[in-house]
C-alpha positions in Angstrom: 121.2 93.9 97.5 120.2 97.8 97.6 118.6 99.2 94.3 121.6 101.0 94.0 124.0 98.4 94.2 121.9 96.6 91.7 121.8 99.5 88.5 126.0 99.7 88.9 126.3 96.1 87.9 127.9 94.9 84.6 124.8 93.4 83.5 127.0 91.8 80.1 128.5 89.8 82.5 126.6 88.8 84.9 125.4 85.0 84.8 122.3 83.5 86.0 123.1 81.5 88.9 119.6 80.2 89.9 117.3 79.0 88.0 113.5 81.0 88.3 110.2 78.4 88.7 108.7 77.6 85.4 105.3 78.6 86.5 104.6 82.2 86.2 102.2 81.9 89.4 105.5 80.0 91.5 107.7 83.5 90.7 104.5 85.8 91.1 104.2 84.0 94.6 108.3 84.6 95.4 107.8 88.5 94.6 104.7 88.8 96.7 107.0 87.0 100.1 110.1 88.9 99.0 107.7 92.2 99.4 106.4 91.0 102.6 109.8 90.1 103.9 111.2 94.1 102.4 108.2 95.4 104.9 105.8 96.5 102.3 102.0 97.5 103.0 99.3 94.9 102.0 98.1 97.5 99.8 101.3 97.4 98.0 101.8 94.0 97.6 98.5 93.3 96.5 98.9 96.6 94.2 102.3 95.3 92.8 100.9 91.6 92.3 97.7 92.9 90.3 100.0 94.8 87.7 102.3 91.8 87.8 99.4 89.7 87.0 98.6 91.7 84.3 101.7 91.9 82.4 101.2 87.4 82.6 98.2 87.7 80.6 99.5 90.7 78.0 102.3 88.7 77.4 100.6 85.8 76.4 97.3 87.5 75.4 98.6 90.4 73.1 102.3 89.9 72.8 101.3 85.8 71.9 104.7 84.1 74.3 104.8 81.4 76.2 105.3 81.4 79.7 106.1 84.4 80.9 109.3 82.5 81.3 111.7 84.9 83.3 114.6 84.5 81.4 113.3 85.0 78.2 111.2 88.8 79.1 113.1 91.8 77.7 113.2 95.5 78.2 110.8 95.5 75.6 108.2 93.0 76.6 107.9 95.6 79.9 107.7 98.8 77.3 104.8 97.4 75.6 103.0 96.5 78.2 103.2 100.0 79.6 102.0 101.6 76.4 99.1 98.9 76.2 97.4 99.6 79.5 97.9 103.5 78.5 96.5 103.3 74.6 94.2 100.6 74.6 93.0 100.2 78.4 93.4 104.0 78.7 94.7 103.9 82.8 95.4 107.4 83.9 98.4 108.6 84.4 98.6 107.3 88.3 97.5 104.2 87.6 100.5 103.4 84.8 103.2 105.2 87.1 101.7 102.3 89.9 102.4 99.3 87.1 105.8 101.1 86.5 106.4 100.7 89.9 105.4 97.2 90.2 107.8 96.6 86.9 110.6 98.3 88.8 110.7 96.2 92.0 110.1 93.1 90.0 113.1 93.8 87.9 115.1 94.2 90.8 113.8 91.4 92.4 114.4 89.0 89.6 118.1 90.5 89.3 119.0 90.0 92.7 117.7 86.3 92.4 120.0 85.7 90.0 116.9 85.2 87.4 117.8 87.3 85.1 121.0 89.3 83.9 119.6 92.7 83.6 117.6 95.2 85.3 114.3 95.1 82.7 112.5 98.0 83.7 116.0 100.7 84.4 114.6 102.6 81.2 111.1 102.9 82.2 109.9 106.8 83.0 107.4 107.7 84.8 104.2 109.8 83.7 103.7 113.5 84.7 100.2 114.0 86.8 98.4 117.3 86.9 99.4 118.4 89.9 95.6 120.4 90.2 92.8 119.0 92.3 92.5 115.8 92.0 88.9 113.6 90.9 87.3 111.0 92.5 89.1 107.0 91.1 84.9 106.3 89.8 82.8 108.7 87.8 78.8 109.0 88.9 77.8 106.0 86.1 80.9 103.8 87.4 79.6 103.9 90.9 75.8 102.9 89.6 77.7 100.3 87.8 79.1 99.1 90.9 76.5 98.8 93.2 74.0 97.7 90.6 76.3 94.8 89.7 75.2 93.4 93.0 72.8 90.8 93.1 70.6 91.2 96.0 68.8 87.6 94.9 71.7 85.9 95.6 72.8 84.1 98.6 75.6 86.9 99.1 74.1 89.8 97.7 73.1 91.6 100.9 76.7 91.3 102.8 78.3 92.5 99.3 76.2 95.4 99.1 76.9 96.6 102.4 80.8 96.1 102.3 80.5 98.1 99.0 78.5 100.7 100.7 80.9 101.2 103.6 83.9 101.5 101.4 82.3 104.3 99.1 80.5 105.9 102.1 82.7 105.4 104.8 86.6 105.0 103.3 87.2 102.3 105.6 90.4 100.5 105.3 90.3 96.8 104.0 92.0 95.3 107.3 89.2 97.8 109.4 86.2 96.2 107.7 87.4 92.6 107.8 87.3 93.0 112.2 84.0 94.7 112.6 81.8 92.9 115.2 78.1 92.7 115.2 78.2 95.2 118.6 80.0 98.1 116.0 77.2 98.9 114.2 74.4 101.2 116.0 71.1 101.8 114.0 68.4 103.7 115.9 65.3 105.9 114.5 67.0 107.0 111.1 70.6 107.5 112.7 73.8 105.3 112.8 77.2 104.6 113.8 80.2 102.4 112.9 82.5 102.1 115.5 85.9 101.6 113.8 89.4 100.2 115.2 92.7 99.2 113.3 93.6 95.5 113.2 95.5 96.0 116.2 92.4 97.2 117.9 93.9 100.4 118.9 93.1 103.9 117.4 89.3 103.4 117.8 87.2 106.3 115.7 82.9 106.5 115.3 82.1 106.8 111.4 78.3 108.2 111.1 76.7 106.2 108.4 74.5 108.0 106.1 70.9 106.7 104.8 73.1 104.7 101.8 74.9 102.9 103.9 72.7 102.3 106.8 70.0 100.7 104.1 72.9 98.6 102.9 73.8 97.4 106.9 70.4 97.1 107.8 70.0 94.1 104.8 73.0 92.7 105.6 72.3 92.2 109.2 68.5 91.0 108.3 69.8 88.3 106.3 72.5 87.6 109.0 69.7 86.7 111.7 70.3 86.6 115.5 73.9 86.8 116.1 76.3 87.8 119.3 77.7 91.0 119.7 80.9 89.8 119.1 79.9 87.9 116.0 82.7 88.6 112.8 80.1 91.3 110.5 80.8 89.5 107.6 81.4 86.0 106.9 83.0 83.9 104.1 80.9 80.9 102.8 82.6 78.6 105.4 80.8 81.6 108.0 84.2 81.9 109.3 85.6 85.9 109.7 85.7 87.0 105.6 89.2 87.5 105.0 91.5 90.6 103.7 92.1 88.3 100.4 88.3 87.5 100.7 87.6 91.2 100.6 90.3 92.1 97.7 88.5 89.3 96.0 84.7 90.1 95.9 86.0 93.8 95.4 87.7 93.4 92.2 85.0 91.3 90.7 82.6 94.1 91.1 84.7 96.3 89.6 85.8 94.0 86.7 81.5 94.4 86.2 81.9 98.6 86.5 84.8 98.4 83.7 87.6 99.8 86.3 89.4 96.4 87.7 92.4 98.9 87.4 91.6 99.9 90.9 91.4 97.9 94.2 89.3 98.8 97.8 92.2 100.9 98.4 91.2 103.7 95.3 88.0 103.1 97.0 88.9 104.8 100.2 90.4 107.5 98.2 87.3 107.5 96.3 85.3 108.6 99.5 88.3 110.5 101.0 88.1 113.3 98.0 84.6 113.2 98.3 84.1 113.7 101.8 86.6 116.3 101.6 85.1 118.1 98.4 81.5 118.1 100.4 83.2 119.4 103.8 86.1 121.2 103.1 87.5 120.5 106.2 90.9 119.1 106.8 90.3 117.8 110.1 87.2 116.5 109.8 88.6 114.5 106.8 91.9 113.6 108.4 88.8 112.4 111.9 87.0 110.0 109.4 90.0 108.4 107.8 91.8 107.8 110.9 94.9 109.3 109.7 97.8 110.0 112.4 99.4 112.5 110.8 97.2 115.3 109.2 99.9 115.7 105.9 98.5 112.4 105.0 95.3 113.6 104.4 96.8 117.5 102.9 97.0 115.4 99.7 93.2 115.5 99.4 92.9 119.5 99.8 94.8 120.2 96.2 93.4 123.5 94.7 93.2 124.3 91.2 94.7 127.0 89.6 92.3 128.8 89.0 90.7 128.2 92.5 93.9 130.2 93.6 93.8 133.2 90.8 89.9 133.4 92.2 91.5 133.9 95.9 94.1 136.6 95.1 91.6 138.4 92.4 89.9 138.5 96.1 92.6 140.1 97.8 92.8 142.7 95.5 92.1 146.2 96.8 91.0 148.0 93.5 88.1 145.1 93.4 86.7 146.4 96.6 
């Protein structure tokens, strides 16, 4: 049933005809298929089921219910939540309109179930962003945070370190890093290169690695050993390939360290994409490293300010030369 089809209902009189699973994890699991099955990115699903999680635990947390129980959440369970996360965890304005988002489809999906007889989050309005140049997800000290959280001691430290690395210094994709192969990486006398391909092993790109991130590589594959060329880069603690969930996982507990488990690895290749494109001011050269197809993907990152663009016609004008 479309969205549309969906708001027109008479939601006075429409029964529940199915009854939703009593575990809040059982419905959380339903949503994340249903997305799947609607065609929806892995970064969305994982987006949506974050902020999905996270209404779970304000609900029995702050707002001191039982369950969540589907049947029993109201418009006003959703509202709260959404003025939590802005007031007291103090998301910005893109992070809330992503929860509102994930409220949204869940409504509808719990509708269409027959779950519950209205669509919960219909009310729910979005939050205006400054449309000026837009800042880097971490600040300086949350990045420190980050990659000091690591502990290079432990048995995982080094891999950790260098997955971190190549997210914040190379804006790799989640599914990219997951299929590197010992034979990607090239280190030789103070240079290096990441050869990069998309899990379908098409669209391949060369990333040059800074001295950050070839440190960070360099430990990693010392505390790997002698391996084949066609080795997995990084392994889970059964040494089988580390997974995308793997990934996600490690990811957001290093972040949950840096006081920003709002975001996910994909805020951290926006992280590096405004970054890189701040330092180069190059479109194309940003639009290369990211591996984007079409280059009004990567426009978003090129914003100016306001006053950026007063600066440029002040320029222009004749009397000022």
């Amino acid at each position: 049933m479309s969205r549309e089809a969906l708001e027109t209902l008479d939601e006075k009189k429409t029964p529940l005809n199915a009854h939703a699973p009593d575990s809040w994890e059982e419905v959380l699991a339903a949503f994340e298929n249903d997305l799947y099955g609607r065609g929806r990115s892995e970064h969305t699903v994982s987006s949506y089921a974050y902020a999905m999680k996270g209404f779970g635990t304000f609900y029995r947390g702050e707002l001191k219910k039982p369950g969540p129980f589907v049947a029993r959440i109201q418009e006003t369970d959703l509202q709260a939540f959404i003025q939590y996360i802005r007031n007291d965890r103090h998301l910005s304005a893109t992070s809330v309109n992503r929860h509102i988002a994930a409220l949204r489809a869940f409504s509808g999906f719990i509708l269409a179930r027959g779950w519950h007889r209205r669509l919960l989050a219909r009310d729910l309005k979005t939050y205006r962003v400054n449309s000026s140049k837009m800042e880097p997800p971490l600040s300086q000290s949350e990045v420190r945070r980050l990659v000091t959280s690591v502990d290079l001691n432990g048995r995982n430290g080094a891999r950790d370190l260098a997955i971190l690395q190549l997210f914040l210094q190379c804006g790799l994709r989640v599914s990219e890093l997951v299929h590197l192969v010992r034979d990607d990486v090239i280190l030789h006398k103070g240079v290096g290169r990441l050869r990069v391909r998309n899990e379908k092993g098409r669209q391949e790109r060369t990333i040059p690695l800074n001295a950050t991130v070839r440190q960070a590589v360099e430990g990693h594959l010392n505390s790997l050993g002698p391996v084949a060329g066609s080795a997995p880069l990084f392994l889970s603690e059964r040494r089988q390939r580390l997974s995308i969930a793997g990934v996600q996982y490690l990811i957001k507990k290093y972040l949950a360290f840096a006081g920003r488990e709002d975001l996910s690895t994909h805020d951290l290749r926006h992280h590096f994409a405004l970054r890189f494109y701040a330092r180069s001011g190059k479109l194309t050269a940003t639009q290369e490293v990211l591996g984007h197809r079409d280059i009004n993907t990567t426009a978003r990152y090129a914003r100016a300010t306001e006053k950026e663009i007063q600066e440029a016609c002040d320029a222009l004008d004749d009397r000022a030369e």
